[in-house]
C-alpha positions as CSV (number, residue, x, y, z in Angstrom):
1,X,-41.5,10.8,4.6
2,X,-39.4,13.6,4.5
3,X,-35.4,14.0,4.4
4,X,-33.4,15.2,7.4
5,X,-30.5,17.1,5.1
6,X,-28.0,18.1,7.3
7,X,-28.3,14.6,9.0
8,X,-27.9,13.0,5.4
9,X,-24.9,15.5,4.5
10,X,-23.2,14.8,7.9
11,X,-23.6,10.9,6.8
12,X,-22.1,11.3,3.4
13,X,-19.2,12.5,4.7
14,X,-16.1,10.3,2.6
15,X,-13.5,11.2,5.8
16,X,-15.7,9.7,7.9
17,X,-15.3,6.1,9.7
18,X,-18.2,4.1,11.0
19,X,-17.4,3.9,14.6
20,X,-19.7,0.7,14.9
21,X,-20.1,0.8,18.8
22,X,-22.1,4.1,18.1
23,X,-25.8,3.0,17.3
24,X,-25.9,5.7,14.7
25,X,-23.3,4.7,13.2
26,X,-24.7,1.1,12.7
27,X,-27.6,2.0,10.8
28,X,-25.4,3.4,8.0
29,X,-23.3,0.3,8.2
30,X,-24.0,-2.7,4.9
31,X,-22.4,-5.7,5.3
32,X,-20.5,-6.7,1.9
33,X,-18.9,-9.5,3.0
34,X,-21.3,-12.4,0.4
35,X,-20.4,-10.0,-2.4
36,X,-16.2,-9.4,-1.1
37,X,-15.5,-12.9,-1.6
38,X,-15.4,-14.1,2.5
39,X,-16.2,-12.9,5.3
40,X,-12.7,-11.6,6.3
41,X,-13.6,-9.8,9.6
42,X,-14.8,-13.2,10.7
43,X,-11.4,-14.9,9.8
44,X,-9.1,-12.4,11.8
45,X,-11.9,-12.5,14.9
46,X,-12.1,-16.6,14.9
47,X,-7.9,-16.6,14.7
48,X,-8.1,-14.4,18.1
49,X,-11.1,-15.8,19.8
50,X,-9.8,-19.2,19.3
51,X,-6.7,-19.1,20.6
52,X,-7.0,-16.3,22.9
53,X,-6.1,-18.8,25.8
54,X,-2.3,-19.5,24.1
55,X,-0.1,-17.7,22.5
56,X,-0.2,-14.5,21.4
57,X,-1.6,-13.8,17.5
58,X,0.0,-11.6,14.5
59,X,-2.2,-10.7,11.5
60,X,-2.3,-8.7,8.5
61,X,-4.7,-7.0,7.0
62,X,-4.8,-4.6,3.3
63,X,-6.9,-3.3,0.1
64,X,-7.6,-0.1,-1.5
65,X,-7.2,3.1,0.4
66,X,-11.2,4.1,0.9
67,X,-12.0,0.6,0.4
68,X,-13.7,0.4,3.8
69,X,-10.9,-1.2,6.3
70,X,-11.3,1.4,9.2
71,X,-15.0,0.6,9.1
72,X,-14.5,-3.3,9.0
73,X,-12.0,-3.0,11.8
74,X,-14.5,-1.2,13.8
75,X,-16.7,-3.7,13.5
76,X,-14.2,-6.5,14.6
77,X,-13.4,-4.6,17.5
78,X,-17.1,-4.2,18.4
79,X,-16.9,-8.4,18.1
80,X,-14.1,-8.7,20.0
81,X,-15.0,-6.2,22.9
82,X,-18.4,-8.5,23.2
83,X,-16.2,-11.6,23.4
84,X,-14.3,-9.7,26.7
85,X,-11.6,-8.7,24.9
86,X,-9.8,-5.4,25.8
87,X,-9.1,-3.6,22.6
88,X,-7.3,-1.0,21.3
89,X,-7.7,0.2,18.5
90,X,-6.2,3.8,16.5
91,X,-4.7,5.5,13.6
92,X,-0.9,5.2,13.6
93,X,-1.3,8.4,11.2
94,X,-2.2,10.8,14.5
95,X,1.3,9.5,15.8
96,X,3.7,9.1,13.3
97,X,5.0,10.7,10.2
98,X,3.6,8.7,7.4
99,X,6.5,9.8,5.3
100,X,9.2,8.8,7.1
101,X,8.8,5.7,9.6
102,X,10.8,3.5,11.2
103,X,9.8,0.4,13.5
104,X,10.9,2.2,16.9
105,X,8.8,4.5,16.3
106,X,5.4,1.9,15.9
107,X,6.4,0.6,18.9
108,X,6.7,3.4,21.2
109,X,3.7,4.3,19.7
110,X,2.1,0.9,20.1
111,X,3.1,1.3,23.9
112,X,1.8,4.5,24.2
113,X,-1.7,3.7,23.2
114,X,-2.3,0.8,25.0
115,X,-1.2,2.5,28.0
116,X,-3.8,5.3,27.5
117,X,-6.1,3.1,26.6
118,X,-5.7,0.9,30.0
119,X,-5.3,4.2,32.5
120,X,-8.7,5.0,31.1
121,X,-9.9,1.9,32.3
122,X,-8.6,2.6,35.6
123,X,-5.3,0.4,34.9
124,X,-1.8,2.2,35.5
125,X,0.8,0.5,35.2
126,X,4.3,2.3,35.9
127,X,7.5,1.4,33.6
128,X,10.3,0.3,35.5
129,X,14.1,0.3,35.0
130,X,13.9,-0.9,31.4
131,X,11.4,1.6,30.0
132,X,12.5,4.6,32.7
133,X,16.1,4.5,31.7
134,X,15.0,3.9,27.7
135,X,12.7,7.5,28.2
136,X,15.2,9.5,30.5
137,X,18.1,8.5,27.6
138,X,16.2,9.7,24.7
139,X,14.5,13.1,26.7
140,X,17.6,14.0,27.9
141,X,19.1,13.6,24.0
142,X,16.3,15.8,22.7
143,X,16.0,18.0,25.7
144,X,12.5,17.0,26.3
145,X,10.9,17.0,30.1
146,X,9.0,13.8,30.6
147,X,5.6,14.2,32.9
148,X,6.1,12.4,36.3
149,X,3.7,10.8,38.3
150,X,3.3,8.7,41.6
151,X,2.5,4.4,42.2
152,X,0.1,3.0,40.4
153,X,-3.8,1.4,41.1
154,X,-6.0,-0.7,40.0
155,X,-9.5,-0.9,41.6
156,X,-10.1,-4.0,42.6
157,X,-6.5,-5.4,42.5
158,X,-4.1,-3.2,44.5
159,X,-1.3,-0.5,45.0
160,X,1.7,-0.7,42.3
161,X,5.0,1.3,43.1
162,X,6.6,2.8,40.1
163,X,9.6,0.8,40.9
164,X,10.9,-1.5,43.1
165,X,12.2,0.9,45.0
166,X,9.3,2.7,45.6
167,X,10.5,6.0,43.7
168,X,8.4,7.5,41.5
169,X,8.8,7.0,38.1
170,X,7.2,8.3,34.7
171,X,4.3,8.3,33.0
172,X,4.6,5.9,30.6
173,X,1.8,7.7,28.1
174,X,2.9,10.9,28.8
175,X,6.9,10.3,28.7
176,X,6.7,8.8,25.1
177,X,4.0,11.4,24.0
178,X,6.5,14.2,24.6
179,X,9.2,12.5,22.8
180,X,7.5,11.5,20.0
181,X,5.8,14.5,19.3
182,X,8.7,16.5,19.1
183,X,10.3,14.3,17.1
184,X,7.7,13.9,14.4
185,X,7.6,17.4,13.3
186,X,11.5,18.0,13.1
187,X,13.1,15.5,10.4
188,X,16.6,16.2,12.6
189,X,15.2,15.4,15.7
190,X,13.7,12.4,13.9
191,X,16.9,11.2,12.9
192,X,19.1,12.0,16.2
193,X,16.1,9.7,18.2
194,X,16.3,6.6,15.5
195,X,20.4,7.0,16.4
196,X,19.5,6.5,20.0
197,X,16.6,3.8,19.4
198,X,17.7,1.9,17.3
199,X,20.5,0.0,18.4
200,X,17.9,-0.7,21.6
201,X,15.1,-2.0,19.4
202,X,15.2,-5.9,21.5
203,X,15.2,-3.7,24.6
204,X,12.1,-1.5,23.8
205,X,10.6,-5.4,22.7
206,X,11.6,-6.6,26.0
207,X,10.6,-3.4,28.2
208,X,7.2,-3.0,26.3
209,X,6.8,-7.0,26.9
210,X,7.8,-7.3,30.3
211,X,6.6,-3.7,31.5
212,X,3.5,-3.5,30.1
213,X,1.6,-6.1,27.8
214,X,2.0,-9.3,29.5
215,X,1.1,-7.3,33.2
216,X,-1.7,-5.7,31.5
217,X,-2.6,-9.2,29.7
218,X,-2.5,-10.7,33.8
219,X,-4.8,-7.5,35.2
220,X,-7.2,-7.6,32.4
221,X,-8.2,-11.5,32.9
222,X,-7.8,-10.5,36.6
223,X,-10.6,-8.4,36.2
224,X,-13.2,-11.2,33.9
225,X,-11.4,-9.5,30.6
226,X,-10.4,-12.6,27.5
227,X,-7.3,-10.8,27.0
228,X,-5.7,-7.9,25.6
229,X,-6.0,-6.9,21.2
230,X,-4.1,-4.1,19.4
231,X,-5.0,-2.9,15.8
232,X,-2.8,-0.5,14.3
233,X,-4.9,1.3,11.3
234,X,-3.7,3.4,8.2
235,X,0.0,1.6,8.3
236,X,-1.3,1.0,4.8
237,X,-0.7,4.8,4.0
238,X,3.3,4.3,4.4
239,X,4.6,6.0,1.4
240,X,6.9,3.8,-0.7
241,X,9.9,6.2,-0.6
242,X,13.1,4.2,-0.7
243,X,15.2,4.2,2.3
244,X,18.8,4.3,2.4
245,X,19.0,0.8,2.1
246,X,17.2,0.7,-1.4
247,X,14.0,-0.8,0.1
248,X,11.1,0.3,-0.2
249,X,9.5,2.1,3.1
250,X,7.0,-0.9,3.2
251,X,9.3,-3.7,2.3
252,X,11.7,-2.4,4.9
253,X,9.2,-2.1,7.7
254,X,7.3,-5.4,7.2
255,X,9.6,-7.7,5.7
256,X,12.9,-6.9,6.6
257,X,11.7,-5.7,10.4
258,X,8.5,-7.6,10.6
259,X,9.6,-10.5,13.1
260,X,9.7,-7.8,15.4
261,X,6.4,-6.5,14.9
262,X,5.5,-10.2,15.2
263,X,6.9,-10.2,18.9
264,X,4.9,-8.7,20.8
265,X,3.2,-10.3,23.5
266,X,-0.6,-9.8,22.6
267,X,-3.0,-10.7,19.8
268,X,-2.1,-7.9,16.9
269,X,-3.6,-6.6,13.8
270,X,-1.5,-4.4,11.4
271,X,-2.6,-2.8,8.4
272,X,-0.5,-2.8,5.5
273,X,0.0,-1.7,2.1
274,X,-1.4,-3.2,-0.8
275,X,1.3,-3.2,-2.9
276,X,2.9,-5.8,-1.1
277,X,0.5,-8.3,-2.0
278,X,2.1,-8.1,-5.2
279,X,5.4,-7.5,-4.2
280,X,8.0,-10.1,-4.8
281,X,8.4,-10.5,-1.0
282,X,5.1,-11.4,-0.4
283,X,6.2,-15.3,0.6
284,X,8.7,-13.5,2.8
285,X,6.5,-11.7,4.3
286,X,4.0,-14.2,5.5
287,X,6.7,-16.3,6.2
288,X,7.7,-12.9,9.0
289,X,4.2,-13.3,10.9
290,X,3.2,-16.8,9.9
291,X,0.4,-16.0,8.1
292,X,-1.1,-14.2,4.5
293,X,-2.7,-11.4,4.7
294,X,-6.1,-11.0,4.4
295,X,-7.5,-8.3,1.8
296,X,-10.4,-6.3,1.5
297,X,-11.6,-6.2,-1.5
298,X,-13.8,-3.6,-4.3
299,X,-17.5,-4.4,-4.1
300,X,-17.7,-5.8,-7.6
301,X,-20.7,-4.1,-9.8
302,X,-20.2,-6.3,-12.4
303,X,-18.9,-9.4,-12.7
304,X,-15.7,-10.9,-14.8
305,X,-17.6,-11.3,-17.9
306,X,-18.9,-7.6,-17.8
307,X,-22.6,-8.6,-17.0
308,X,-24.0,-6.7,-14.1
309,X,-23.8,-7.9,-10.8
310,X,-26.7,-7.4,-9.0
311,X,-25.9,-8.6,-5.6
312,X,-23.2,-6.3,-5.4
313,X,-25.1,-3.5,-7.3
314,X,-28.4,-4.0,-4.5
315,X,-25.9,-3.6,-1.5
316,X,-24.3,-0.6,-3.1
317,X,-27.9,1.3,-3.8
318,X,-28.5,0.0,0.4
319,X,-25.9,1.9,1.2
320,X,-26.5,5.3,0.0
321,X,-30.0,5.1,1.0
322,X,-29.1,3.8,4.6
323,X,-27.5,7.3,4.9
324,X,-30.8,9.2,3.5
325,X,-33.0,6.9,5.9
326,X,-31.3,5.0,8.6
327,X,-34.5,4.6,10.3
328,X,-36.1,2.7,7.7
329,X,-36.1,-0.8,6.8
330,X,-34.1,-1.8,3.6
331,X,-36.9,-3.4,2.2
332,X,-38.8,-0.1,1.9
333,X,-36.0,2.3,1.0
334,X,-36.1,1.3,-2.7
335,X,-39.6,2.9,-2.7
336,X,-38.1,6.3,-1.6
337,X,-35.5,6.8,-4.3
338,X,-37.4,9.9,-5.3
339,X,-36.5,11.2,-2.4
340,X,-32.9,11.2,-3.4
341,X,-32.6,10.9,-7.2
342,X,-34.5,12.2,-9.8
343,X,-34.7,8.6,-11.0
344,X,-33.6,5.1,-10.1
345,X,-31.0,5.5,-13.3
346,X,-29.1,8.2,-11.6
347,X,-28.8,6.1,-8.7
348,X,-27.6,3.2,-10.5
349,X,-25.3,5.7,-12.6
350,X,-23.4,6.3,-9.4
351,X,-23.1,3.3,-8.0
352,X,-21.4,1.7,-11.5
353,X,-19.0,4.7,-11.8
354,X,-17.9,4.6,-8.2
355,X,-16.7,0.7,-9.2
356,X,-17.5,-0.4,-5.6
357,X,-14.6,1.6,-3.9
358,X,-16.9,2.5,-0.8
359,X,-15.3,6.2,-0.4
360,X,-15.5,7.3,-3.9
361,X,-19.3,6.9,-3.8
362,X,-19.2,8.7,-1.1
363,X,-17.4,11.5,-2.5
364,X,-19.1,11.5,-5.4
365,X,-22.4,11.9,-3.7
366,X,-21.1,14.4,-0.8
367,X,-20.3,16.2,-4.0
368,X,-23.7,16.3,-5.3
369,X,-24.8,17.5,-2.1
370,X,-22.7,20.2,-2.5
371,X,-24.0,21.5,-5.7
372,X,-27.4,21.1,-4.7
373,X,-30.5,20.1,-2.8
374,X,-31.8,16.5,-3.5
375,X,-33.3,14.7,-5.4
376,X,-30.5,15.2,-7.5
377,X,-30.4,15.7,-11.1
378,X,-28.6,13.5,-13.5
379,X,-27.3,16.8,-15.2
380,X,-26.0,17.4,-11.2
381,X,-24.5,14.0,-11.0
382,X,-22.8,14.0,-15.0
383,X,-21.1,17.0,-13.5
384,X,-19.6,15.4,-10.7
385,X,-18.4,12.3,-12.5
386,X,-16.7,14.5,-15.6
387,X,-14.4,16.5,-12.6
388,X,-13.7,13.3,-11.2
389,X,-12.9,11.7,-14.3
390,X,-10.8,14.6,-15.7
391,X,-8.5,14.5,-12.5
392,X,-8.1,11.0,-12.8
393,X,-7.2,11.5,-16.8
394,X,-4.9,14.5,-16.2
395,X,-3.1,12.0,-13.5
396,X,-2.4,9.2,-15.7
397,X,0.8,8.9,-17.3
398,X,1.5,7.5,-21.2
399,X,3.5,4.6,-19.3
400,X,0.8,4.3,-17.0
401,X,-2.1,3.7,-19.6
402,X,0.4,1.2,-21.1
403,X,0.7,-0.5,-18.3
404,X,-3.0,-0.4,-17.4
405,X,-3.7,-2.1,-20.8
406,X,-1.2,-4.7,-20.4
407,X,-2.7,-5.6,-16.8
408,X,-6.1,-6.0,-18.4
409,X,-5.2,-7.9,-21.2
410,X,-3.3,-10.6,-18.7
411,X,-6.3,-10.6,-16.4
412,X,-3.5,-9.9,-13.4
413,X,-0.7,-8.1,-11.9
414,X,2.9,-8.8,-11.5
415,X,5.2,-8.1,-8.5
416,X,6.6,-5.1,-10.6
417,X,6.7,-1.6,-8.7
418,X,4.7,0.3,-11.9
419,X,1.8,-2.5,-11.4
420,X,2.0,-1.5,-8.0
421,X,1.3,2.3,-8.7
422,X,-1.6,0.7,-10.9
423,X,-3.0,0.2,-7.6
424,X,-2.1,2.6,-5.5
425,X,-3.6,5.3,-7.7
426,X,-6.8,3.6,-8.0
427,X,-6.3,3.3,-11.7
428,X,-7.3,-0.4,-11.4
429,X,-9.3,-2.3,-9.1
430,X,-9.3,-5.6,-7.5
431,X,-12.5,-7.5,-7.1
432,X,-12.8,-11.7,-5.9
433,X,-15.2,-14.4,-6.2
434,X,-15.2,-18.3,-6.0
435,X,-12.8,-18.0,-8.8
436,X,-10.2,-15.6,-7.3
437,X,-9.2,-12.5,-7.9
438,X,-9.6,-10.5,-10.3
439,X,-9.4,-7.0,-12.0
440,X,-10.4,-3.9,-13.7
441,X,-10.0,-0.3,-15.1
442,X,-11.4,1.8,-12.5
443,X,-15.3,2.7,-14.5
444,X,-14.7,6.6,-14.3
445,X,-11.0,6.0,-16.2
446,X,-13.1,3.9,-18.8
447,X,-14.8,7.0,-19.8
448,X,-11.8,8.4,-21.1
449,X,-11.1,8.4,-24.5
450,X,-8.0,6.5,-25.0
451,X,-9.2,3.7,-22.6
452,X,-12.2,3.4,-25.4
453,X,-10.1,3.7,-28.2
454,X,-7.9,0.5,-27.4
455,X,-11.0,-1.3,-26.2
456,X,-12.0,-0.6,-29.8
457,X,-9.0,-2.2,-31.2
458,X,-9.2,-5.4,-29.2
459,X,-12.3,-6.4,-30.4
C-alpha cells in the first residue's frame, strides 16, 4: 500500500467543503450523526420532504464555525436533489459583506441565486413591473447600468415576454449582480442603497414572490421537479457589531427582521449564529420562523464524566484515515496507521486535542503535512499543538478565563453576551447526548497553565 501525498494534502485541506455530489468527495465523508446526539440532516430533510406538497417551510440551522455545517448541508442537498427537489444552495459570504448586513440585502441576494441557479437549468424567468422598476430605481441612484436581455424560454414549456407588454426587460441575475457588487465594497454606496431599499422591503417580498419563486415553484413541478429549496450558508459568520439600534447584527437580522425571512414562498434553510442559541431572544426567535433551531454539535471524545468516548474517538481516527485511503474499506484502515503516524498514540493525540471540532483536526494535521512527510512524528505533531495552543493562550483575556471557569463549574451557559464570546472563540465547546447538552474547555486551552492550576484547586 503506498500513500498518494499530494492527493492526501489536497484532502486535508481545513478550507475545504465536502461537495457530497462529487464521488470523491464522498469517500472522505464520516457520518457523525450516532455520536452528535440525532441525526439533524434527517430532521430538516423529513420537515421538507413531508410537506413539500403545502406550504412553504423555514428552518434554522447553527453550531461552531468549522464544526462541519457546509459539509452536512451538502449532504442534505444531495438528499433532497434525489427526492426531485430543485436546490440551491451557496455562501451568502461571496455576496454580502459579513460585517455589515442588512435583510435587503439577503434577499436580493436570495433572488439572485435562485435565478442563476434556474437559467442554468434552462429556466428564465424575466422580472416584471415590480422587480424592473425596484432595479431601474436603485441603478439609476448608484449610477449602475443593469445588463438587458430579451423574453424568456423554457424547453419544454414555452415562450415568456419580459413583460406584459412584450418589452424587453432586465436580467434579473445580472441587474441585482451589478448593484450589489458595487455596493458591497463601498460602505457609502452601502448606505445610500439600504436608504432606497428599505422602505420597499414588503415590495422586494412581494416582487421576489410573485416574480420569481412561486413561477419557478409552478415550472419546476411542470417539469417532474418536488419543488423548489434555498439554503443560505455562512449567515452564521455575521459579526455581532451593534447596529444603530443597539442590537446586535444577529439579533437584528433574525429576531427583529426574521418574519420576513420567514416569507418567502419556498422551503428555506438559513444558517445562523450560535450565540443566539443562548441569547435571551432565543424564544423570540423561534417564535419568528415557527420553529428551534437545530444545532450541530462537537464530536465528543470524551464523555461528561471525563472517560473516553470511544464511539466518537473511532469515527474521528475514520476520518483522517478516509483522507490518507479513501479507496479502502474502514475496516482495514486501522491496520495502515503506519502509514500515517509513527504510532497509533499520535493519532489518538490528535484526535483528543482537536476536541471533535472537525476543522481544527484538520488544521492541525494540514499543519503536520506541512512540516513534514508522513508518517508523522509525535515530536512533529507536539509542535503543531504548542503553536496552536499558544495562540489560543495569548487570545484569552483574564475576564475571559473567569468566565470560562464559571461556565464549567455550572455545567452551562447563560444568555449573557461574554458567554457568548466563550463560544464564538472556540474557548468552549458544546457536545450532546441522551442527556442534553453539555460542555467543555476546548482540550488544547486545557494545556495551559492556569486552566491546570484552577482544576487543581477544585479538587
Amino acid at each position: 500500500m503506498k500513500l498518494d501525498l499530494p492527493r492526501f494534502f489536497k484532502a486535508c485541506n481545513p478550507s475545504k467543503t465536502l461537495d457530497m455530489s462529487n464521488q470523491e468527495d464522498r469517500q472522505y465523508y464520516i457520518d457523525f450523526s450516532s455520536v452528535r446526539g440525532g441525526n439533524i440532516i434527517r430532521e430538516l430533510g423529513r420537515t421538507i420532504s413531508l410537506l413539500s406538497g403545502d406550504e412553504p417551510t423555514c428552518q434554522l440551522f447553527t453550531g461552531h464555525i468549522g464544526c462541519g455545517k457546509s459539509t452536512e448541508l451538502f449532504r442534505l442537498k444531495k438528499e433532497l436533489e434525489e427526492q426531485g427537489f430543485h436546490v440551491v444552495y451557496f455562501e451568502s459570504s461571496h455576496d454580502l459583506d459579513m460585517a455589515d448586513v442588512d435583510i435587503t440585502e439577503i434577499l436580493l441576494s436570495i433572488a439572485r441565486q435562485v435565478s442563476e441557479s434556474l437559467e442554468e437549468s434552462q429556466i428564465t424567468l424575466q422580472p416584471k413591473h415590480g422587480f424592473k422598476d425596484l432595479l431601474q430605481g436603485a441603478a439609476e441612484m448608484l449610477q449602475t447600468p443593469i445588463e438587458l436581455t430579451g423574453e424568456a424560454s423554457i424547453p419544454g414549456v414555452g415562450t415568456f415576454n419580459a413583460s406584459s407588454e412584450g418589452e424587453f426587460g432586465f436580467s434579473l441575475p445580472g441587474g441585482i449582480g451589478s448593484i450589489t457588487a458595487k455596493a458591497k465594497h463601498s460602505p457609502k454606496l452601502r448606505h445610500q442603497l439600504r436608504q432606497y431599499l428599505e422602505p420597499r422591503t414588503n415590495n422586494i417580498l412581494e416582487a421576489i414572490n410573485t416574480e420569481l419563486l412561486e413561477p419557478a415553484n409552478e415550472l419546476l413541478k411542470q417539469q417532474g421537479k418536488t419543488g423548489l429549496v434555498v439554503i443560505v450558508d455562512n449567515l452564521d459568520r455575521v459579526d455581532s457589531s451593534r447596529k444603530p439600534s443597539g442590537r446586535t447584527q444577529p439579533e437584528y437580522l433574525f429576531v427583529d427582521r426574521g418574519e420576513q425571512l420567514r416569507k418567502l414562498s419556498c422551503h428555506m434553510v438559513y444558517t445562523i449564529p450560535l450565540a443566539l442559541i443562548f441569547s435571551n431572544d432565543l424564544g423570540r426567535l423561534s417564535s419568528r420562523f415557527g420553529v428551534k433551531p437545530k444545532v450541530l454539535p462537537m464530536v465528543p471524545v470524551h464523555s461528561r464524566d471525563g472517560n473516553m468516548f470511544d464511539k466518537g474517538m473511532n469515527l474521528l481516527r475514520q476520518m483522517v484515515l478516509a483522507r490518507a485511503f479513501p479507496y479502502v474499506a474502514p475496516t482495514e484502515r486501522l491496520s495502515l496507521i503506519d502509514f500515517v503516524f509513527d504510532t497509533p498514540e499520535t493519532l489518538d493525540r490528535l484526535c483528543c486535542v482537536s476536541g471533535g471540532h472537525v476543522r481544527n483536526l484538520l488544521g492541525l494535521l494540514y499543519s503536520c503535512l506541512q512540516q513534514q512527510d508522513p508518517p508523522f512524528s509525535r515530536q512533529c505533531l507536539e509542535n503543531v499543538i504548542k503553536e496552536y495552543r499558544d495562540d489560543l493562550i495569548a487570545a484569552i483575556t483574564d475576564d475571559e478565563w473567569e468566565l470560562l471557569f464559571q461556565a464549567l463549574q455550572q455545567g452551562s451557559v447563560r444568555g449573557d453576551e461574554d458567554y457568548q464570546i466563550l463560544l464564538r472563540s472556540m474557548f468552549l465547546f458544546e457536545y450532546r447526548d441522551r442527556d442534553g447538552r453539555w460542555y467543555w474547555i476546548n482540550p488544547a486551552l486545557a494545556e495551559a497553565a492556569k486552566f491546570k492550576t484552577w482544576q487543581t484547586r477544585q479538587g
